[in-house]
C-alpha positions as CSV (number, residue, x, y, z in Angstrom):
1,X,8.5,1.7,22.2
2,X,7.7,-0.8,19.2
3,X,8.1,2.0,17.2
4,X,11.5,3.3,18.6
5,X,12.7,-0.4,18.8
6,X,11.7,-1.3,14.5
7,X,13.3,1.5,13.5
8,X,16.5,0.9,15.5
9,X,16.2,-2.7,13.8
10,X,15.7,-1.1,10.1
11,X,18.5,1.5,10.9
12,X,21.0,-1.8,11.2
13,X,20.1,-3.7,8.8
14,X,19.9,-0.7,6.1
15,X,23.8,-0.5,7.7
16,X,24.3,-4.2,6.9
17,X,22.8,-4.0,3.5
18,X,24.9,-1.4,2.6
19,X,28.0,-2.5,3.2
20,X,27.3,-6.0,1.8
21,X,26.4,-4.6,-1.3
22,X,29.4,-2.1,-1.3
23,X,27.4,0.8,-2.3
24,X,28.0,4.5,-2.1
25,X,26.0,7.7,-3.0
26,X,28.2,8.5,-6.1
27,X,26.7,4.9,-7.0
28,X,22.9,6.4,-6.7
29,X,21.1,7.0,-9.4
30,X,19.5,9.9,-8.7
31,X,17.3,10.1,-11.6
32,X,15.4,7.0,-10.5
33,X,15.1,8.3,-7.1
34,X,13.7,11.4,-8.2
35,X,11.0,9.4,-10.6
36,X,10.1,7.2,-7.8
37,X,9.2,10.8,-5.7
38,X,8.1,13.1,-7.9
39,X,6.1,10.2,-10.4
40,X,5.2,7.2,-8.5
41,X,4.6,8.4,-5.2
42,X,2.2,11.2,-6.5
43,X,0.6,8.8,-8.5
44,X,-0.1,6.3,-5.9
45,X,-1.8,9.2,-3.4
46,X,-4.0,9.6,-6.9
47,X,-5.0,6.1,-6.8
48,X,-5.9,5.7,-3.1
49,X,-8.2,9.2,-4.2
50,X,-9.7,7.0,-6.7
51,X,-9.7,3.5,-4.0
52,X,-11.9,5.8,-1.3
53,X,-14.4,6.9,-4.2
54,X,-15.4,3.4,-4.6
55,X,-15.7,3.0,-1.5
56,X,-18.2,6.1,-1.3
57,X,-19.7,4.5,-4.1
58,X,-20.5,1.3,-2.3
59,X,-22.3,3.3,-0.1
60,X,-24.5,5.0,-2.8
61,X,-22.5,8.5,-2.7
62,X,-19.5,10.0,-4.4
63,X,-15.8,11.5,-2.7
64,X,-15.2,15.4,-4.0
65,X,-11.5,15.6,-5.2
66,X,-10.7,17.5,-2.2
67,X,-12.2,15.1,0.0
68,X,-10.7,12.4,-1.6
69,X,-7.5,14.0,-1.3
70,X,-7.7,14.8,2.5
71,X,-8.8,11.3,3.3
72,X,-6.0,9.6,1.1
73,X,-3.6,11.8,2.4
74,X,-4.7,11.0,6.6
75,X,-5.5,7.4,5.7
76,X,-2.3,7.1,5.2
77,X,-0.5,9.1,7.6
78,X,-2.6,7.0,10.2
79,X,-0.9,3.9,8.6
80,X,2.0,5.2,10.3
81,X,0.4,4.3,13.9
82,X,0.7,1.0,15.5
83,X,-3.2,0.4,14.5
84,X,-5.1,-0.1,11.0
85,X,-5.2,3.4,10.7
86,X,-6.1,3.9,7.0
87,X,-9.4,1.4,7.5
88,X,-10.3,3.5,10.4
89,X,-10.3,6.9,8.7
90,X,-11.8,5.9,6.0
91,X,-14.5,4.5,7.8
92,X,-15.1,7.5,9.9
93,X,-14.6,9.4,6.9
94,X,-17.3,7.4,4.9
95,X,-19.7,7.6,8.5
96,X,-20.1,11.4,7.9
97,X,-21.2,10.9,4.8
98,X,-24.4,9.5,6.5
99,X,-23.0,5.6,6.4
100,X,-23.6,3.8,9.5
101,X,-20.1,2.5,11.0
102,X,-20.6,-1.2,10.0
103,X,-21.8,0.1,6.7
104,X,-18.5,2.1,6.0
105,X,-16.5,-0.3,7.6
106,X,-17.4,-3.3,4.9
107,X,-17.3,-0.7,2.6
108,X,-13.6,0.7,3.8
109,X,-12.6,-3.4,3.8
110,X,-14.4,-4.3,0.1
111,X,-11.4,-2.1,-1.7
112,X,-8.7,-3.6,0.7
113,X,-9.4,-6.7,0.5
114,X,-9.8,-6.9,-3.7
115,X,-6.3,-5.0,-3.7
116,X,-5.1,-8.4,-1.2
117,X,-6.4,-10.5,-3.4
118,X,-5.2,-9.5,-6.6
119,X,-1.4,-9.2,-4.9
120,X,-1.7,-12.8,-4.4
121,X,-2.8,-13.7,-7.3
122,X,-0.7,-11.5,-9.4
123,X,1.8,-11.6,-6.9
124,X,1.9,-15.6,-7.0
125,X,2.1,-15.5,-10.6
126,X,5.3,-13.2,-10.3
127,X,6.9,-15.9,-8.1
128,X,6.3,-18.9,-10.0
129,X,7.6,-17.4,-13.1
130,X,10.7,-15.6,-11.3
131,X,11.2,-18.8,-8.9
132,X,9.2,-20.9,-7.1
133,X,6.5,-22.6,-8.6
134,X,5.3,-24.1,-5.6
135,X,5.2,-21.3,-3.5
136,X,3.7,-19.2,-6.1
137,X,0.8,-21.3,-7.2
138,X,0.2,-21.3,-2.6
139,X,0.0,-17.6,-2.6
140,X,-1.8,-17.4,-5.8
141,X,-5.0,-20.3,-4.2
142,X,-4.8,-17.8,-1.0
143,X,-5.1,-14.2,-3.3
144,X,-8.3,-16.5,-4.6
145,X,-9.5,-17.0,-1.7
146,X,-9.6,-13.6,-0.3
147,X,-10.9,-12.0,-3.7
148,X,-13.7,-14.5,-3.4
149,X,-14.3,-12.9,-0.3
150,X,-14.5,-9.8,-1.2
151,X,-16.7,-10.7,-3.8
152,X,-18.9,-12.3,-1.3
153,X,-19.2,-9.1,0.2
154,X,-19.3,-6.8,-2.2
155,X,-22.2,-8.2,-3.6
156,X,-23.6,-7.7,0.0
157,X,-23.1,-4.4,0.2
158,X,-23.0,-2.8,-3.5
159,X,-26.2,-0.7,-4.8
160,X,-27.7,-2.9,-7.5
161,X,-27.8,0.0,-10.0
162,X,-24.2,0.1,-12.0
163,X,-23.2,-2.6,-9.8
164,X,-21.0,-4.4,-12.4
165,X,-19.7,-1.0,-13.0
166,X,-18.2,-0.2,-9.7
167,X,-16.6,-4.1,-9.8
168,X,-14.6,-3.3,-12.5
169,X,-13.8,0.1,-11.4
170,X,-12.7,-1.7,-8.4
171,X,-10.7,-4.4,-9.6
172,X,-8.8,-1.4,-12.1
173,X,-7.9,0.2,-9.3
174,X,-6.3,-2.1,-7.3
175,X,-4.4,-3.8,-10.2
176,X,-2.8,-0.4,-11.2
177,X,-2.2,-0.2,-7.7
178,X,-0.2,-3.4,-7.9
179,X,1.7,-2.7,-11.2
180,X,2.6,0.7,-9.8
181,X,3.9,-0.7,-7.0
182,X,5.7,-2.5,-8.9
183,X,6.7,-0.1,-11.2
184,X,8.5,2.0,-7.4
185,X,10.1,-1.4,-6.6
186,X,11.9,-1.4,-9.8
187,X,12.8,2.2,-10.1
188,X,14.3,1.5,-6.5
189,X,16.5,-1.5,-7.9
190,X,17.5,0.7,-10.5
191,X,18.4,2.8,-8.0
192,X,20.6,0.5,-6.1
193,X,22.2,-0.5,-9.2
194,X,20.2,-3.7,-10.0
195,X,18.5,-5.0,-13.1
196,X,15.0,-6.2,-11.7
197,X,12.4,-8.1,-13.7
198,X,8.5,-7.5,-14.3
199,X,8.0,-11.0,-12.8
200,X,10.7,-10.0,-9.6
201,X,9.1,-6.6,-9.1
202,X,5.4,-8.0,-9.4
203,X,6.3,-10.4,-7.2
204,X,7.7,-8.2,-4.3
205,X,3.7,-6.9,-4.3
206,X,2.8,-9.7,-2.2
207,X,5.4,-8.4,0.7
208,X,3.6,-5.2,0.4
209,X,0.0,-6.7,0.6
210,X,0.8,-8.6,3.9
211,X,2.4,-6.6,5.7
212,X,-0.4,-3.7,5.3
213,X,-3.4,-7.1,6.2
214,X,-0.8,-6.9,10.0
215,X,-2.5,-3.8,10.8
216,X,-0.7,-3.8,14.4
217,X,2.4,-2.8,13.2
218,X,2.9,0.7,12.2
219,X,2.4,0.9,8.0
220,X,4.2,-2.6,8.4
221,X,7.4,-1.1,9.9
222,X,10.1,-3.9,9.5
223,X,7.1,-6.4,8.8
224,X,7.1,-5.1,5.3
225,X,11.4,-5.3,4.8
226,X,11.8,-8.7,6.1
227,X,9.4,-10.1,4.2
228,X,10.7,-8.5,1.0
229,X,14.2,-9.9,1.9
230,X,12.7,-13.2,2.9
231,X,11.1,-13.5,-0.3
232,X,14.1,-11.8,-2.4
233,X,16.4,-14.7,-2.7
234,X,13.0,-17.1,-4.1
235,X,12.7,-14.8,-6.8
236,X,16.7,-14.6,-7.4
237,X,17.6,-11.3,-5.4
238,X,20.2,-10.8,-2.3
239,X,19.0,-10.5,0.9
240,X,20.4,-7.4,1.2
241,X,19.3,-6.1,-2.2
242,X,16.0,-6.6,-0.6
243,X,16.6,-4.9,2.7
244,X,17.5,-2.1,0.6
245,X,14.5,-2.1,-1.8
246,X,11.9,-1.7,1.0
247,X,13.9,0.7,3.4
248,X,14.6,3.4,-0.2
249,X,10.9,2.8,-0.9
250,X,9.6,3.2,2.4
251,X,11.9,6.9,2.5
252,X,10.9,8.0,-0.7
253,X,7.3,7.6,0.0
254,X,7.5,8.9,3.5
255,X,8.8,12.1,2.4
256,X,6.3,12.5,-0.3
257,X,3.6,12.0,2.5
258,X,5.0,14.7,4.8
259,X,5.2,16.8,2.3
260,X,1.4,15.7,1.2
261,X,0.6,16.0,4.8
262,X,1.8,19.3,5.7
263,X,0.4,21.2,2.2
264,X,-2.8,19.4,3.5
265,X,-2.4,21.0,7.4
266,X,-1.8,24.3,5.7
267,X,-5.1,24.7,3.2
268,X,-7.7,22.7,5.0
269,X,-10.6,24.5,6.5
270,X,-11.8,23.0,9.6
271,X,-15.5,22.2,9.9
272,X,-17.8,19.8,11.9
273,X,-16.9,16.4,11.9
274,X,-13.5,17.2,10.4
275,X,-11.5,13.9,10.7
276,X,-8.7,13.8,13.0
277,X,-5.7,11.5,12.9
278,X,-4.6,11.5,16.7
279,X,-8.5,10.8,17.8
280,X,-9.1,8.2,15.2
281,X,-7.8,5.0,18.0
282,X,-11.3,6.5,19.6
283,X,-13.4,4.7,16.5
């Protein structure tokens, strides 16, 4: 019933949006659409392959691409219940490989929580210099504060050998994360006809960030859009320019997951301990 009832709320406010902003489909362009599908959505799956080998790493092991692939892939299809699905995969994911479940589990959180930190931070930055100073410098102390964390306990959990290795790999991850999510917001505003900024678009990653750390709400639905147009017009965007942004990008990169999803479904082999998706709320 949450479900049913966001996405009723999302449906009228994509309506409002609309019409505020007196758009139409000959008004599209297309050609960003398609990069955001076909280029940065790809890319992103690629880079939550690379964000589940670290964590494999933390655990003194390594993720097989096709592993890698099948775990991104269900992580975050399970986003799409109303529970932290991707942590939970990915620890039951990193279990098999001989982890205990606490052991994944600070393992699955290590990457997750670097990637929350750095949005603040990077995030924060994006906001003082687009428009607030004030509220950026706030969200840039909390990114801190949470990347301090996860430093805590990564340095907890991480083997000693090539340890300052794997921090780095870490931390490149989930920056690249951030730019490219960036990089969808603006191709979406380009989209919708509007000129975004580096600092606007980096900003907007913060949105993202806290809506996935409310796990309870599935991937963030409607969590995720209002904060992106609550947070639109302190960077100089409408409110409905906003409501649009995280609507388009939450289409585009659905349909690139079901796609993902079903090519998965239809070349996986099934074997013992096989992950599944629906039985994952047992964990």
């Amino acid at each position: 019933m949450l479900t049913i009832g966001l996405c009723i709320a999302l449906v009228i406010a994509t309506i409002w949006a609309w019409r505020t902003a007196h758009l139409s489909l000959s008004m599209i362009n297309w050609v960003a659409i398609a990069l955001a599908f076909f280029v940065a959505a790809p890319a992103t799956l690629v880079l939550k392959m690379f964000e589940y080998d670290a964590a494999a790493r933390l655990i003194g092991t390594r993720a097989g691409i096709r592993r890698a692939f099948e775990v991104a892939v269900l992580s975050s299809a399970a986003n799409l219940l109303p529970i932290p699905g991707s942590l939970l995969v990915t620890t039951r994911s990193l279990s098999e490989q001989g982890a205990t479940y606490g052991t994944a589990a600070v393992a699955s959180a290590i990457p997750g929580l670097a990637w929350l930190g750095l949005s603040g931070i990077i995030g924060g930055a994006g906001i003082a210099i687009a428009g607030n100073a004030i509220i950026g410098i706030a969200i840039g102390v909390g990114g801190i504060a949470v990347l301090v964390a996860a430093g805590a306990m990564f340095r907890r959990r991480a083997p000693t050998e090539g340890r300052v290795a794997l921090a780095l790999r870490i931390v490149v991850i989930e920056t690249t994360w951030i730019v490219l999510g960036g990089a969808r917001f603006w191709l979406v505003l380009r989209a919708i006809g509007v000129q975004g900024t580096p600092a606007q678009v980096l900003a907007l990653a913060v949105a993202g960030a806290m809506s996935t750390a409310i796990g309870f709400f599935p991937a963030g639905l409607g969590v995720r859009e209002a904060l992106i147009a609550a947070l639109s017009p302190v960077i100089h965007l409408s409110v409905s320019e906003g409501v649009l942004l995280g609507v388009v990008d939450r289409v585009v990169w659905i349909s690139f997951l079901a796609l993902a999803s079903i090519f998965v479904a239809l070349t996986r082999k099934p074997e013992a301990g096989d992950i599944d998706v629906l039985q994952v709320q047992d964990v």
